[in-house]
C-alpha positions in Angstrom: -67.3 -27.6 22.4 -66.8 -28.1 26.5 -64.3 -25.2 28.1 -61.3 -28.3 27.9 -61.6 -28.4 24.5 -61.4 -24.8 23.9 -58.3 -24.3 25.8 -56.2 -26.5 24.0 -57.2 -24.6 20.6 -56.3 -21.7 21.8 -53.2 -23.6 23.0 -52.1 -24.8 19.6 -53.4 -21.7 17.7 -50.6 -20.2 19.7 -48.1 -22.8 19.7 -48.2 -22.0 16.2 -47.7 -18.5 15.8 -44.8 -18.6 18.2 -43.3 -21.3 16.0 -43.5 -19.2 12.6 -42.2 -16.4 14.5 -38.8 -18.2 15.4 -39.0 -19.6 11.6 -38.8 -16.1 10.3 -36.1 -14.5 12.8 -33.7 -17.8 12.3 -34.4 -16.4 8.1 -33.5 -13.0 8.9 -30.8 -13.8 10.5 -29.5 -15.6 7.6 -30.2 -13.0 4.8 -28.6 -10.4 7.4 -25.2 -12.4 7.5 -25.0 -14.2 4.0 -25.8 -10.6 2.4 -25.5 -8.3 4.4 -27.3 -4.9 4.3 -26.8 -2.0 1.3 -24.0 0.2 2.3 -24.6 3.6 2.2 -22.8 6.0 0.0 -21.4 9.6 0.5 -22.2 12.6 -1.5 -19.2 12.7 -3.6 -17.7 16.1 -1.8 -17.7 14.3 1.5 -16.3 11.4 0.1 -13.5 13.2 -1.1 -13.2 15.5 2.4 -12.3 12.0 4.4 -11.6 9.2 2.5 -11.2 7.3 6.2 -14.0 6.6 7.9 -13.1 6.5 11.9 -11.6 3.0 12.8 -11.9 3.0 17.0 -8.5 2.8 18.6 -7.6 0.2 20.5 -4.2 -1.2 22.1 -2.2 -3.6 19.8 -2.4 -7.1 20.8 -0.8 -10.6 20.3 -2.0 -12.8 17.5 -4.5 -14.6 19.2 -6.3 -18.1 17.9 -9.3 -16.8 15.6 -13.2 -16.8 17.0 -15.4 -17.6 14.8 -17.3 -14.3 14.0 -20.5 -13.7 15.4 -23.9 -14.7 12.2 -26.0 -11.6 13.5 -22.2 -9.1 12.8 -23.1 -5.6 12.2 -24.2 -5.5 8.4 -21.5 -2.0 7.5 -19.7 0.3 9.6 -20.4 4.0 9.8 -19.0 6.6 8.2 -17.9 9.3 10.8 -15.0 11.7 10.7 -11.5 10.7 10.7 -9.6 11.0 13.9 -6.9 8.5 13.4 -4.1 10.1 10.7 -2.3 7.7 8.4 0.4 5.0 9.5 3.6 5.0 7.0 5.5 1.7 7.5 8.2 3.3 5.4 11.1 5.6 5.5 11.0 9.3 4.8 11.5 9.6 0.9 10.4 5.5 0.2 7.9 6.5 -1.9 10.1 7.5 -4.5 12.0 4.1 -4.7 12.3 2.3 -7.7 13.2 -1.0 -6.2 13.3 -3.2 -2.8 11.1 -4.4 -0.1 10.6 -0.6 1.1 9.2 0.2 -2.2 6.2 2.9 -2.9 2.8 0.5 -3.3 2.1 3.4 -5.6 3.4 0.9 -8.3 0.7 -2.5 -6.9 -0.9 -3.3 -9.8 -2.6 -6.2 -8.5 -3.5 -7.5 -5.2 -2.6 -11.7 -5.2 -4.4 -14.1 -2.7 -1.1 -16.4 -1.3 -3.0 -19.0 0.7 -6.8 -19.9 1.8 -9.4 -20.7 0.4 -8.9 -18.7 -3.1 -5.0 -19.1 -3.2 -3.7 -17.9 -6.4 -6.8 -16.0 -7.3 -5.3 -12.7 -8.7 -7.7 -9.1 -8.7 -6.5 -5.7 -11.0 -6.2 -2.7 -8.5 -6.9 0.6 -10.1 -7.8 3.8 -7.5 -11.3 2.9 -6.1 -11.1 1.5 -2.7 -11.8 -2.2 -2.5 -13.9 -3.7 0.4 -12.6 -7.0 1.8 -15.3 -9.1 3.9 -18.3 -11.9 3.6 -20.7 -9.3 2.2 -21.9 -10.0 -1.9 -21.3 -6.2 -1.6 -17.6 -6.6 -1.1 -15.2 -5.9 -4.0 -12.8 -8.9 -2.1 -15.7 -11.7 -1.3 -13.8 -13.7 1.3 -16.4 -16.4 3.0 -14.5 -18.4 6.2 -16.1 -18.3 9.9 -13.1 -16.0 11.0 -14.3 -12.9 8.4 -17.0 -10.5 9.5 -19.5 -9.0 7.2 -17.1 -6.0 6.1 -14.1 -6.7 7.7 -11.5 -4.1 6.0 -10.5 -1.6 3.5 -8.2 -1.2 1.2 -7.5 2.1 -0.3 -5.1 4.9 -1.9 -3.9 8.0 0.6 -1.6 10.4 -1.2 -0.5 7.6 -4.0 -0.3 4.9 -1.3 -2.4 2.2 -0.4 -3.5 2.1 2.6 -5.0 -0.9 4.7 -8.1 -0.1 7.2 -9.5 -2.6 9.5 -13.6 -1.6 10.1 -13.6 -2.8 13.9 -13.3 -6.4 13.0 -13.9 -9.7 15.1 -10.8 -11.4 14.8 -8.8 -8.4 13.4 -6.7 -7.7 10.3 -2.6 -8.4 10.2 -0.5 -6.6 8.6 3.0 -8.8 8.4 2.2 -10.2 11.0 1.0 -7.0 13.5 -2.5 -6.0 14.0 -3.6 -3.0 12.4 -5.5 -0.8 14.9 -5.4 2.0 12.5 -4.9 3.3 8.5 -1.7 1.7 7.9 0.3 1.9 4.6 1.1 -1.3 3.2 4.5 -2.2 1.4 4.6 -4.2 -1.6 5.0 -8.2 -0.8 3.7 -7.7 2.1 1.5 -10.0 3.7 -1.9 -9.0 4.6 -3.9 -11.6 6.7 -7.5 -11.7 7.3 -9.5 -14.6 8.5 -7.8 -17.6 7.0 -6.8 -16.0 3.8 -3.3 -14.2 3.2 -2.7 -11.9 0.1 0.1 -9.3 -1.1 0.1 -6.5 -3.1 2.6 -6.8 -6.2 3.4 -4.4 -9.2 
């Protein structure tokens, strides 16, 4: 075998190995964004201490036209303390109301998707917390280009449910408004993430 020869062995024997390479990152990155990775759990005393994890603050903004979020999106966000108190939409004493738009969400029994994808798909809410994202993992599956892996949170605070965003792409609306941090949400109101809307309803 002449030195010419040679080369252009090593050449393809190279060629090759660079070419399996890519095949397994473009796979990784699939499994990464079609599955996500496990979510870690807290002990159940520090679940209980903060039942927020820390959602970074950031100025409200305009509705803007949805990007569609990144394949490689962080697989889960953390878990640090909570520095952002609770947002209360309603009036002093509105949790006590029997009736209304300004009604306690202490009485959702069910959370009803309104449009997208899975309009008029209906899921029972008891007091777990319920993830909302493109993760299997989520207990709110939602799969659109404009949902990151685990995209929000909803979950009881003191009786009320709360809505979380976990530092989104495109961002969560609450009736309209971003939601930057925990916010409570109201009964028939409409919750908007990606290109799905859903309520919560007695």
């Amino acid at each position: 075998m002449n030195p010419s020869e040679l080369t252009l062995l090593v050449l393809r024997f190279g060629f090759l190995l660079l070419l399996w390479l890519f095949v397994f990152g473009i796979v990784y990155a699939l499994r990464t964004d079609l599955f996500g990775q496990r979510v870690r759990k807290l002990p159940e005393a520090q679940a209980s201490a903060s039942p927020f994890p820390s959602a970074p603050a950031a100025s409200p903004a305009p509705a803007a036209a949805p990007r569609p979020a990144s394949p490689a999106a962080p697989a889960g966000p953390t878990e640090p303390v909570m520095k952002h108190a609770p947002v209360s939409n309603l009036p002093s004493g509105a949790n006590t109301a029997t009736g209304g738009v300004n009604a306690s969400v202490q009485t959702a029994h069910r959370l009803v998707i309104t449009s997208g994808p899975r309009a008029g798909t209906e899921l029972a809410l008891g007091r777990d917390p319920i993830t909302i994202g493109r993760s299997g993992e989520s207990g709110l599956v939602i799969r659109d280009d404009y949902t990151s892996t685990h995209h929000a949170r909803l979950l009881l605070w003191n009786d009320e449910w709360m809505i979380q965003d976990l530092d989104s792409t495109n961002g969560t609306f609450l009736d309209g408004r971003r939601v930057t941090v925990p916010t409570q949400v109201p009964l028939d109101t409409p919750i908007k993430i990606g290109t799905t809307t859903f309520e919560l309803r007695r």
